[in-house]
BALOBA-1460 file (C-alpha; in Angstrom, 3 decimals):
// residues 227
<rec num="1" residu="x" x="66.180" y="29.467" z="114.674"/>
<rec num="2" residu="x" x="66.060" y="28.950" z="110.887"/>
<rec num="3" residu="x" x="66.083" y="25.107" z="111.295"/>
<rec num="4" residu="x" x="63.209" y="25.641" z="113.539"/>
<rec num="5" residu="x" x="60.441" y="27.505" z="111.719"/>
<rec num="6" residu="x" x="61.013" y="25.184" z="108.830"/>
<rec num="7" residu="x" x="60.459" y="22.492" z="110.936"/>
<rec num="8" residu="x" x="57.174" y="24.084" z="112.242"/>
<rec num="9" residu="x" x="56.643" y="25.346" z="108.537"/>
<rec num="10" residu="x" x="56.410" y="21.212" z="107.743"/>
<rec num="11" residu="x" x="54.509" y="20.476" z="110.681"/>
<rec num="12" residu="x" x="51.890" y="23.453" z="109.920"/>
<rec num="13" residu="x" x="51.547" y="21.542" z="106.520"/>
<rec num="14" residu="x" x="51.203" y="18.534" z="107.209"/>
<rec num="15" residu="x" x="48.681" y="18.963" z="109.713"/>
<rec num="16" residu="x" x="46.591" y="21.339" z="107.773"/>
<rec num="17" residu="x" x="46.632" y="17.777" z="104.651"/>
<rec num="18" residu="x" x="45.432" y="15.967" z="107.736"/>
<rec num="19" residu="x" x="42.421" y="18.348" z="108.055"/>
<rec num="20" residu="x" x="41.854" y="18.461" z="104.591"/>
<rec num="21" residu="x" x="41.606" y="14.625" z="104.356"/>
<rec num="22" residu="x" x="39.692" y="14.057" z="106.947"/>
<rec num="23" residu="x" x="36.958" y="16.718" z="105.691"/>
<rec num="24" residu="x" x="37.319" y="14.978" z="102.346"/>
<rec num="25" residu="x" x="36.357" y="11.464" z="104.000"/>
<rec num="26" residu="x" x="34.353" y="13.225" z="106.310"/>
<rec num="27" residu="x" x="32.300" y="14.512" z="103.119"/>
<rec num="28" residu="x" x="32.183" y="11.158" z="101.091"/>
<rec num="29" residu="x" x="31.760" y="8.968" z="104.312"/>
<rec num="30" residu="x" x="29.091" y="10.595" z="106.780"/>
<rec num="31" residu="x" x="28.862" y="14.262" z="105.247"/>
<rec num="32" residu="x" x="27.284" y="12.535" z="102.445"/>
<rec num="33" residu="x" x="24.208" y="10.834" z="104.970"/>
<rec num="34" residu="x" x="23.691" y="13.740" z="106.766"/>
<rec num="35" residu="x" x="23.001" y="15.747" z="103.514"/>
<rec num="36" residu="x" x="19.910" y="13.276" z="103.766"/>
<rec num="37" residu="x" x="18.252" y="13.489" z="106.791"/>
<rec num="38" residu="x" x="15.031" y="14.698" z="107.041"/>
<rec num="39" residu="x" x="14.898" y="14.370" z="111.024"/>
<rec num="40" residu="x" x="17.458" y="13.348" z="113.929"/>
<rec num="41" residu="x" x="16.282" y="10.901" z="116.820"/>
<rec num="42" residu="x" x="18.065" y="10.984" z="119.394"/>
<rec num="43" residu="x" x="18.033" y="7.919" z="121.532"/>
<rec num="44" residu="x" x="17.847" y="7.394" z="125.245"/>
<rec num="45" residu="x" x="21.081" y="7.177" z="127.010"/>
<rec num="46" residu="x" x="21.957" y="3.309" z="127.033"/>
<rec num="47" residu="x" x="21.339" y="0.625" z="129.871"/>
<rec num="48" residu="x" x="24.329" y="-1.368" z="130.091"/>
<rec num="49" residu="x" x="23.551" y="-3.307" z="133.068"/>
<rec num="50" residu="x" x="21.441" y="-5.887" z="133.854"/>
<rec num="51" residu="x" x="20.190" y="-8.415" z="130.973"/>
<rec num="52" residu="x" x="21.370" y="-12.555" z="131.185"/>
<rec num="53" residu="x" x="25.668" y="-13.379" z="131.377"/>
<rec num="54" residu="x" x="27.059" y="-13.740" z="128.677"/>
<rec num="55" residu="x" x="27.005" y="-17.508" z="128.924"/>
<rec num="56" residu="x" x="23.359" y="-18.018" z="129.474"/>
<rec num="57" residu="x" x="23.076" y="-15.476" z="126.490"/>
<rec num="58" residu="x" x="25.631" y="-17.877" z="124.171"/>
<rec num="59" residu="x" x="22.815" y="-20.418" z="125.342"/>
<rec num="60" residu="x" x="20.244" y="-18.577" z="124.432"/>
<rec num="61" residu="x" x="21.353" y="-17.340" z="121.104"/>
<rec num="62" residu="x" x="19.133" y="-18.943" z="118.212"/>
<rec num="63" residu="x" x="17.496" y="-17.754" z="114.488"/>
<rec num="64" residu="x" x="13.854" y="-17.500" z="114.610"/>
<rec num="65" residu="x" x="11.651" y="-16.883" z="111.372"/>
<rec num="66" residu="x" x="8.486" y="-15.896" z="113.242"/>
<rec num="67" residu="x" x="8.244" y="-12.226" z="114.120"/>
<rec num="68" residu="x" x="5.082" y="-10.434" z="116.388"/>
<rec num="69" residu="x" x="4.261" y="-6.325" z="114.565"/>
<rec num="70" residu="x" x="4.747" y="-5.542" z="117.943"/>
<rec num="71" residu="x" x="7.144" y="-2.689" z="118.256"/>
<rec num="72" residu="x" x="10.155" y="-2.144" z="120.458"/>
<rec num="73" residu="x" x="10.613" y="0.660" z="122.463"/>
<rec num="74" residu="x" x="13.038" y="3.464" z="121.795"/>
<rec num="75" residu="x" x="14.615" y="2.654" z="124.886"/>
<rec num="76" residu="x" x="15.490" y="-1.174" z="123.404"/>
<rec num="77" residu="x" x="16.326" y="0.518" z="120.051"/>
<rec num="78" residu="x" x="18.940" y="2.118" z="121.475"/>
<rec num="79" residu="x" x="20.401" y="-0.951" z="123.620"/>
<rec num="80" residu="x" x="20.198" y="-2.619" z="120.268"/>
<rec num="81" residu="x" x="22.078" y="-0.281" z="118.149"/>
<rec num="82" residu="x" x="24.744" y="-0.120" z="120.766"/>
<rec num="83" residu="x" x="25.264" y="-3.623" z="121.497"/>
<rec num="84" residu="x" x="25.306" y="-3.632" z="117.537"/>
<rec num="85" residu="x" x="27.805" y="-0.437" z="116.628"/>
<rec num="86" residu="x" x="27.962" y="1.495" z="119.588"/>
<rec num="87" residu="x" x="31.178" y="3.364" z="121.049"/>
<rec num="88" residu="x" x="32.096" y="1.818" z="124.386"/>
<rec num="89" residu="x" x="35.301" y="3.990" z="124.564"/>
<rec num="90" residu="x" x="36.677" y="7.435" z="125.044"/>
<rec num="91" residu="x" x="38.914" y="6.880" z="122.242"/>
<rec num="92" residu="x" x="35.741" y="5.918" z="120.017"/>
<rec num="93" residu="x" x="36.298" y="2.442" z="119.078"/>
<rec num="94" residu="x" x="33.055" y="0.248" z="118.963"/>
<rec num="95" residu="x" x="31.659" y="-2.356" z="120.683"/>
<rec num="96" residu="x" x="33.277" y="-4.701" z="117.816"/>
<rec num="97" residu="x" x="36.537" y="-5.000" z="115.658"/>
<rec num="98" residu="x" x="37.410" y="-3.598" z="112.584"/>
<rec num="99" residu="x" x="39.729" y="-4.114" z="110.369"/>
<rec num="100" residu="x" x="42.636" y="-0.954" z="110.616"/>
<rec num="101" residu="x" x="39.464" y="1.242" z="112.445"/>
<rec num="102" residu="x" x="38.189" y="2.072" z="109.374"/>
<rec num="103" residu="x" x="34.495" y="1.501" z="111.012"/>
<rec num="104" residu="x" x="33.637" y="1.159" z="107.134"/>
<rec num="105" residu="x" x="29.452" y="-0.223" z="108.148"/>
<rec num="106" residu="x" x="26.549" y="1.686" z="108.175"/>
<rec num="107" residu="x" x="23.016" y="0.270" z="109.883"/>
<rec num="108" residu="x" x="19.908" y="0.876" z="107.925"/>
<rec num="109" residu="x" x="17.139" y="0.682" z="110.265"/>
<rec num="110" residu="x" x="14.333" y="-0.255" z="108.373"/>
<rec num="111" residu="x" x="10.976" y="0.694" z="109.771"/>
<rec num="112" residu="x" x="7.162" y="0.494" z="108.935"/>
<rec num="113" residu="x" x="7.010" y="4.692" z="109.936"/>
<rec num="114" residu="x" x="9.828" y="4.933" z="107.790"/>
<rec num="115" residu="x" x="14.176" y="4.416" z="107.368"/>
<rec num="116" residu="x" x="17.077" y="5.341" z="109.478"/>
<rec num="117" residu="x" x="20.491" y="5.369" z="109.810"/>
<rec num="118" residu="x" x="22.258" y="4.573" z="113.110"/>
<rec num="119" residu="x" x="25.010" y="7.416" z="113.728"/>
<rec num="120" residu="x" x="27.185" y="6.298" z="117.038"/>
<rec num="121" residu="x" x="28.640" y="9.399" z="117.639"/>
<rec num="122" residu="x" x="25.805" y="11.563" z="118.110"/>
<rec num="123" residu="x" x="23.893" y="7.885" z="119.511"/>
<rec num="124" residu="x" x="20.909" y="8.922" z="116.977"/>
<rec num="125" residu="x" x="18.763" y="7.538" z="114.365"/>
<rec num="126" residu="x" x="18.868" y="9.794" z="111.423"/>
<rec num="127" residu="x" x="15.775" y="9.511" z="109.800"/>
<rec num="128" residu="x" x="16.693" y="9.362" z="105.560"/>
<rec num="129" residu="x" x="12.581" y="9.011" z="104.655"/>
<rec num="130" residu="x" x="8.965" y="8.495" z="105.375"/>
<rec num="131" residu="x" x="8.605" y="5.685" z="103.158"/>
<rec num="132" residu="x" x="8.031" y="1.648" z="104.748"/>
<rec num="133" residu="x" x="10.411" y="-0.063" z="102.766"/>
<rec num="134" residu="x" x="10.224" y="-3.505" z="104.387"/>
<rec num="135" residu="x" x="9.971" y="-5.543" z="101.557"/>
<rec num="136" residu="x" x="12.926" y="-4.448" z="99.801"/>
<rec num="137" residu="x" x="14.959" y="-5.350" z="103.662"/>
<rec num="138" residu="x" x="14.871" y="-9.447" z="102.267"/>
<rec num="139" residu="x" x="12.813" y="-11.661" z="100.312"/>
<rec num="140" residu="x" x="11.106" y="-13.561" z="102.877"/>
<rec num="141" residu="x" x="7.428" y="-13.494" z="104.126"/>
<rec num="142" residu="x" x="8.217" y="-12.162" z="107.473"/>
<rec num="143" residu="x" x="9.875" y="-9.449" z="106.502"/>
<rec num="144" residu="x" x="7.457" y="-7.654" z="105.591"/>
<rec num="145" residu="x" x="5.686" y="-7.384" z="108.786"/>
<rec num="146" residu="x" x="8.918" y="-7.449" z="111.654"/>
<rec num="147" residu="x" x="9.325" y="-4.426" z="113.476"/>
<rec num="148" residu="x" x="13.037" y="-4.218" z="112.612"/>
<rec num="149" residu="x" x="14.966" y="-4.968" z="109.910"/>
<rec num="150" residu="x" x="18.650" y="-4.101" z="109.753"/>
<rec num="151" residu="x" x="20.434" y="-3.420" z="107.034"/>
<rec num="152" residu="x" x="24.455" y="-3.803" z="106.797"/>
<rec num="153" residu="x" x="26.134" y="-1.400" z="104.497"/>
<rec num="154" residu="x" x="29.841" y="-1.047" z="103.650"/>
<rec num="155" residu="x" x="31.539" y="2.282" z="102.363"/>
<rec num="156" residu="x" x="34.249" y="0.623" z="100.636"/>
<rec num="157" residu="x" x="35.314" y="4.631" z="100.136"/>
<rec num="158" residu="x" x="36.472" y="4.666" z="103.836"/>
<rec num="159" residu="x" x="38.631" y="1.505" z="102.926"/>
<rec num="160" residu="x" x="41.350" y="3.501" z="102.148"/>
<rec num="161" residu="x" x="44.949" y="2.106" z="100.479"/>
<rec num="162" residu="x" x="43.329" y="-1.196" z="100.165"/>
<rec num="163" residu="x" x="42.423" y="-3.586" z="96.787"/>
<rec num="164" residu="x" x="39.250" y="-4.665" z="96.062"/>
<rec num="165" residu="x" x="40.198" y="-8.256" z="97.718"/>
<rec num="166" residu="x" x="40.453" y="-6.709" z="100.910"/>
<rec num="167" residu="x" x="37.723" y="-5.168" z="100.905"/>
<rec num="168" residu="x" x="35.228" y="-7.222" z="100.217"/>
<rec num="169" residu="x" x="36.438" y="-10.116" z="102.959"/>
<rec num="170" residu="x" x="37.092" y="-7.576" z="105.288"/>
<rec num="171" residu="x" x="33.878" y="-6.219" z="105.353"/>
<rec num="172" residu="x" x="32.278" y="-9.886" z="105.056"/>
<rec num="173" residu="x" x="34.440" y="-10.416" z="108.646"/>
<rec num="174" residu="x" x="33.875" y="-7.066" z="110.462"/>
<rec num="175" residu="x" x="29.792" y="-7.629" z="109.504"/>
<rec num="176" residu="x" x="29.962" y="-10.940" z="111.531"/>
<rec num="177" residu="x" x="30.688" y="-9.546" z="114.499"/>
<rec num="178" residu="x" x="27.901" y="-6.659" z="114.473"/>
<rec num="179" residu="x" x="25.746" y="-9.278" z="113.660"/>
<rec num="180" residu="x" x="26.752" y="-11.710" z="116.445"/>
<rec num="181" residu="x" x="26.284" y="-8.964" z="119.137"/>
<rec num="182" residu="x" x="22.970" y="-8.594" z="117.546"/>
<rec num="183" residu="x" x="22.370" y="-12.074" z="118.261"/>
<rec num="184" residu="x" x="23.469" y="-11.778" z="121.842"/>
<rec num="185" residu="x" x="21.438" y="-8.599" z="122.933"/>
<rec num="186" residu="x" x="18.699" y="-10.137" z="121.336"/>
<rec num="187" residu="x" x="19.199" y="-13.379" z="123.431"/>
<rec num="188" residu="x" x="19.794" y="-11.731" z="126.479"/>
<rec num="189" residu="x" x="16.221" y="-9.230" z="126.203"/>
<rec num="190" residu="x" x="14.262" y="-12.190" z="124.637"/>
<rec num="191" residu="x" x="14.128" y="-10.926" z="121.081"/>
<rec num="192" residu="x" x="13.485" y="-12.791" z="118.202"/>
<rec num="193" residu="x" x="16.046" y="-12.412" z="115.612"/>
<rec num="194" residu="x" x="18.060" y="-13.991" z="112.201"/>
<rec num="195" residu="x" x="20.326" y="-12.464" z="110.210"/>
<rec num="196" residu="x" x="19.507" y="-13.220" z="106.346"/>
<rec num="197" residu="x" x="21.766" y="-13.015" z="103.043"/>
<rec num="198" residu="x" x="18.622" y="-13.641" z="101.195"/>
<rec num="199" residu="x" x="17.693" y="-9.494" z="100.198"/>
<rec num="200" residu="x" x="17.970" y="-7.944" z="96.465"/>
<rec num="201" residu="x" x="20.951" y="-6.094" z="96.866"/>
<rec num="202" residu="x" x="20.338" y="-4.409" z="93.537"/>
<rec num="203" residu="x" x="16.859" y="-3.120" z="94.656"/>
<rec num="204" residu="x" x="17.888" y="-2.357" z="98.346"/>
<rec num="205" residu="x" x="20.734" y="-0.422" z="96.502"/>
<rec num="206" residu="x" x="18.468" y="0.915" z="94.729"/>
<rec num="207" residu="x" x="15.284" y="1.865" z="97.200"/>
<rec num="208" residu="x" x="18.163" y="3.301" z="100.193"/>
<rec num="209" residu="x" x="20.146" y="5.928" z="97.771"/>
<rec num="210" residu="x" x="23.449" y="4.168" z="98.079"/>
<rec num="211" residu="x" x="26.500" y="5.414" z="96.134"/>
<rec num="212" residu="x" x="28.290" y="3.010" z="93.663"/>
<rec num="213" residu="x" x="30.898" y="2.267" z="96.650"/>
<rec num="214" residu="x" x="28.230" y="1.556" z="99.229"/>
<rec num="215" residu="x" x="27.281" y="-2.360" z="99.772"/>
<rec num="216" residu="x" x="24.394" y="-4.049" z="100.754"/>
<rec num="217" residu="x" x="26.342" y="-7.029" z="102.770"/>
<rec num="218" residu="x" x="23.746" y="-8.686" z="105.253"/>
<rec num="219" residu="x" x="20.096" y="-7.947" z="106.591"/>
<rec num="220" residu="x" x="19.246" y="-9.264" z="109.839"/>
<rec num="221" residu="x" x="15.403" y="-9.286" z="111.147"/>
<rec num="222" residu="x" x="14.511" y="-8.189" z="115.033"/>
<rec num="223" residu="x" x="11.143" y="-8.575" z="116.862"/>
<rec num="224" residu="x" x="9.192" y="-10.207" z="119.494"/>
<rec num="225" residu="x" x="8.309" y="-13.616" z="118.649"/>
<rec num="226" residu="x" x="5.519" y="-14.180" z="116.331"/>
<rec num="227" residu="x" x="2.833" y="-17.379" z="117.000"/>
C-alpha cells in the first residue's frame, strides 16, 4: 500500500510539471498572440472537396508577379489557411510535417483593412491591428497592392532541447511545405501566387511586434491575376 501512494505521489508530480510546462509554452508560444488581439474572425467551416487532382494542380502550379486588388472571399481565406496550416486530424497534426510536432510557424495575414494571425485550433483569424502594412510584407511593387500577403514566422521558443543549427534549417524545411500547399490550393482555385525571400526582415520584425525569438522566414503573395 506504501509502495503504491508513492508511486501515485510521483505520478501526481510529474503530471502536475507537465501542466506547468505546457502553460509556460502555452504563455510564450500562443498566450503571448492572444494578449494582442483586438478582434477574432472566425472563418467558415472549410470545403474540402471539389477543386482540380492533385496532378492537374502539380500542372498547374506556377509564380506569378501580377496581382488584381480584387479581394478573396472569407470563404477562400479559410480554404487557404487550411490547405496552408490547417489541422486535418483528431490528434491535431496539420496538413504538413514538422519537425518533432513542434508546429513552431505562425501565418501573418497581411491585409489592406488591417493584420492577422491564422490560429488552427480555433480555425480563426485573430486580428493583431487596424493598420495596412503591405509594404513592409516584401520589397516588390506588387506588394503593395495584392490582396494577400503571407507572412511565415518561426517561434524558435517552441523549438525546445534543440541548438541554434537545428533550428534555423528546420524551420527553413517545415516553411517549404506550407508554402508548397499554398502553391497547390492556389493552383487548384486559379489564384495567383509566389512566395518571395525578398522582405526586410528587420522592419517586418519590427512593424508585426515579434519577440527576439520570433523569425521572419518567407512571405508569399496571393491574389487574382493582375493584367
Amino acid at each position: 500500500m506504501a509502495k503504491t501512494s508513492i508511486n501515485q505521489k510521483q505520478l501526481i508530480m510529474r503530471t502536475n510539471a507537465i501542466i506547468l510546462l505546457l502553460g509556460i509554452f502555452f504563455w510564450c508560444g500562443i498566450g503571448s498572440i492572444t494578449a494582442q488581439v483586438i478582434e477574432t474572425v472566425n472563418l467558415p467551416a472549410v470545403q474540402k472537396t471539389g477543386g482540380m487532382s492533385l496532378m492537374e494542380a502539380l500542372q498547374n502550379r506556377q509564380s506569378q508577379r501580377s496581382f488584381s486588388s480584387k479581394e478573396l472571399s472569407l470563404q477562400q481565406m479559410s480554404n487557404l489557411l487550411w490547405a496552408a496550416y490547417g489541422i486535418n486530424r483528431p490528434n491535431g497534426y496539420r496538413t504538413v510535417p514538422s519537425a518533432r510536432t513542434y508546429n513552431e510557424f505562425d501565418i501573418y495575414v497581411i491585409k489592406a483593412e488591417g493584420w492577422f494571425v491564422y490560429d488552427p485550433v480555433k480555425h480563426a483569424l485573430l486580428k493583431m491591428g487596424n493598420e495596412d502594412l503591405r509594404e513592409h510584407a516584401g520589397t516588390q511593387p506588387f506588394v503593395k497592392t495584392a490582396p494577400v500577403n503571407l507572412v511565415f514566422v518561426a517561434d524558435f521558443d517552441r523549438m525546445t532541447n534543440s541548438d541554434e543549427e537545428f533550428r534555423k534549417f528546420y524551420s527553413a524545411t517545415d516553411v517549404g511545405y506550407i508554402s508548397q500547399n499554398v502553391y497547390l490550393w492556389c493552383a487548384s482555385e486559379g489564384i495567383a501566387t509566389i512566395v518571395r525571400g525578398q522582405i526586410d526582415k528587420v522592419k517586418a520584425k519590427e512593424v508585426l511586434k515579434l519577440r527576439p525569438n520570433q523569425h521572419v522566414i518567407l512571405a508569399q503573395t496571393v491574389g487574382y491575376q493582375g493584367e
